[in-house]
BAFI-3210 file (N, C-alpha, C; in Angstrom, 3 decimals, decimal comma, padded with zeros to 6 digits):
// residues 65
n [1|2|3|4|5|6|7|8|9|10|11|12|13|14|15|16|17|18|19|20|21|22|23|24|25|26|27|28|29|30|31|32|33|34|35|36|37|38|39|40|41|42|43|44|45|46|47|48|49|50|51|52|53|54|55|56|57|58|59|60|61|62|63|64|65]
n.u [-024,683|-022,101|-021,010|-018,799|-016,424|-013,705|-012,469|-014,206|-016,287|-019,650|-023,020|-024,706|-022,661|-022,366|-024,991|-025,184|-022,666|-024,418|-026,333|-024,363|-024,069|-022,660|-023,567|-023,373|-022,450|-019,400|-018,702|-019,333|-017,368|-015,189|-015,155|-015,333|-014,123|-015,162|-016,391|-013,841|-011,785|-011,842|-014,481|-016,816|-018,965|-020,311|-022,548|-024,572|-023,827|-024,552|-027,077|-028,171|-026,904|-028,718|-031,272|-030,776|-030,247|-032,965|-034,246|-032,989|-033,726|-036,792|-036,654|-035,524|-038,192|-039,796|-038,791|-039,321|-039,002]
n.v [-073,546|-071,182|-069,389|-067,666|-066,524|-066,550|-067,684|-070,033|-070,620|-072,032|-071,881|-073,392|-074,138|-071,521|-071,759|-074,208|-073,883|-071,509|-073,070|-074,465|-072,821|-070,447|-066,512|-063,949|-062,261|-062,145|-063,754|-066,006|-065,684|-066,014|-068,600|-069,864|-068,354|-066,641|-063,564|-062,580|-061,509|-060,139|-059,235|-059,066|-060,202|-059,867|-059,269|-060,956|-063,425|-062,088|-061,706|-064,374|-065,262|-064,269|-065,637|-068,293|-068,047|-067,414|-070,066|-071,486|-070,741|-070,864|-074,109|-074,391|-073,612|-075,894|-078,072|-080,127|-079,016]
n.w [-005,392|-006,362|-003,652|-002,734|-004,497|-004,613|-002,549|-002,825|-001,655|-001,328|-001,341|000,407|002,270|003,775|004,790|006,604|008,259|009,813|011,247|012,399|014,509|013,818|013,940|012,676|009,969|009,957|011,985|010,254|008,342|009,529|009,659|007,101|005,324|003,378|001,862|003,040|000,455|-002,186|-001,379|-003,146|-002,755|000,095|000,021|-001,266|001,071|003,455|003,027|002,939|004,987|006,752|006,188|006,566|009,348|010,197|009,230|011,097|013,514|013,336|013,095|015,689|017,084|016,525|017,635|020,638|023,748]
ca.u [-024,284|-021,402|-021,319|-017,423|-015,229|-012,421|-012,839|-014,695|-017,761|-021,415|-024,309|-024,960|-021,566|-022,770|-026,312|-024,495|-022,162|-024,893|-026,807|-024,160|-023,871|-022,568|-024,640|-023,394|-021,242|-018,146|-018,780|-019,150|-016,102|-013,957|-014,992|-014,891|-013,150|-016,102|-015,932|-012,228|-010,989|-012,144|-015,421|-018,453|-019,937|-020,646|-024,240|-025,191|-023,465|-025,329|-028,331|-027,980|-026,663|-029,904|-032,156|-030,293|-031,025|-034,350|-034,175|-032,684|-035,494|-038,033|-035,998|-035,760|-039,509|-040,668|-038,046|-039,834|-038,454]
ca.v [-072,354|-070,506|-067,282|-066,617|-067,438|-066,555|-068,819|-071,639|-071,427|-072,423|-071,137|-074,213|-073,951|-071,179|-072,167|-075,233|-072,859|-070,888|-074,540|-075,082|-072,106|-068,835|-065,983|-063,332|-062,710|-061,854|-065,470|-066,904|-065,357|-066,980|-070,405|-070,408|-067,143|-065,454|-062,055|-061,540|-060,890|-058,515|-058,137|-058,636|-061,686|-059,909|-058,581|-061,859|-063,768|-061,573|-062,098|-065,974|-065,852|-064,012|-066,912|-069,541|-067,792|-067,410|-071,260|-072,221|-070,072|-072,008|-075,583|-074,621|-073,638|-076,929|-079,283|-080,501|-078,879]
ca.w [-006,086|-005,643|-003,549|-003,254|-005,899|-004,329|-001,323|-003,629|-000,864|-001,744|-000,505|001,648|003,965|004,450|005,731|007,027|009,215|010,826|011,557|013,796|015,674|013,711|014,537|011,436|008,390|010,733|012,248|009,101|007,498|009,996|009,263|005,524|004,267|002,807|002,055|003,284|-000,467|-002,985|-000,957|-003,857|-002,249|000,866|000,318|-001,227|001,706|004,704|002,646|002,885|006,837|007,210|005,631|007,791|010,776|010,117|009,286|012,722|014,542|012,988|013,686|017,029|017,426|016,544|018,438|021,971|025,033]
c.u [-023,115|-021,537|-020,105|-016,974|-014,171|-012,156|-013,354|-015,562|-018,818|-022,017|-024,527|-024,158|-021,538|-023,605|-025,510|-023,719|-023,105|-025,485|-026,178|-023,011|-023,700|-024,091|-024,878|-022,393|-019,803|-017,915|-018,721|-018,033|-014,937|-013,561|-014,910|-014,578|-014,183|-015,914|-014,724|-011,645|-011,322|-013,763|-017,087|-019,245|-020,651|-022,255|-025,261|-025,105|-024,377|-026,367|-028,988|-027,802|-028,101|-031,137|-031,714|-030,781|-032,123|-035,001|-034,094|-033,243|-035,899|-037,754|-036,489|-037,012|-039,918|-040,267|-039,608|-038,704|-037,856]
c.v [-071,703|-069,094|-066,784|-067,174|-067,346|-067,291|-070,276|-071,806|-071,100|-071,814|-072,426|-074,436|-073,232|-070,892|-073,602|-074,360|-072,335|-071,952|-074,670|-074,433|-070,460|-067,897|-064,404|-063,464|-062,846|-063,530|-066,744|-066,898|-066,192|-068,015|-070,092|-069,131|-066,147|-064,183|-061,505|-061,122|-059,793|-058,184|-058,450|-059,854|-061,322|-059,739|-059,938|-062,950|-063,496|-061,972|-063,678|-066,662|-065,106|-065,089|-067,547|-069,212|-067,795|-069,211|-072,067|-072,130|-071,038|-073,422|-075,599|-074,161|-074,598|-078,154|-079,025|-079,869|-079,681]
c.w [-005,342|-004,995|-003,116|-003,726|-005,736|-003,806|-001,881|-002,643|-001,139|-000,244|000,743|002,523|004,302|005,752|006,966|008,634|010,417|011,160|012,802|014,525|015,038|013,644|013,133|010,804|008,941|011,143|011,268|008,063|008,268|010,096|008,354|004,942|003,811|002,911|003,055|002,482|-001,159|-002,336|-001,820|-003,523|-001,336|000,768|000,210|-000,019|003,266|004,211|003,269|004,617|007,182|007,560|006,567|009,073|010,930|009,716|010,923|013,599|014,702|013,035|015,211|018,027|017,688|017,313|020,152|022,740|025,916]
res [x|x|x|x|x|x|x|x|x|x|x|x|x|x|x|x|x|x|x|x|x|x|x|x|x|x|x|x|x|x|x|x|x|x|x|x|x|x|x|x|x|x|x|x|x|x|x|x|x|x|x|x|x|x|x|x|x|x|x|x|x|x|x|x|x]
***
């Protein structure tokens, strides 16, 4: 799905992004553009870097030490 249309980036380069390494939307805007143009992506966008993080937690709970 898309979540900026200005940028042309999906919800999963988002998640993808924080995977491997960004930490919020600021971090994620600077890899793929998100919310730098008119702005109405952002809420859904933080929403989404939220989820991921809360994804990567729980990855890195279950890995072995």
């Amino acid at each position: 799905m898309y979540v900026c249309l200005c940028k042309n980036v999906k919800c999963h380069e988002i998640r993808q992004c924080v995977h491997d390494g960004a930490d919020n939307l600021r971090e994620v805007s600077r890899c793929l553009g998100v919310a730098t143009q008119c702005g109405k992506c952002a809420k859904d966008a933080k929403q989404i870097v939220k989820e991921a993080k809360q994804e990567r937690q729980q990855l890195l709970e279950y890995l072995p030490a």
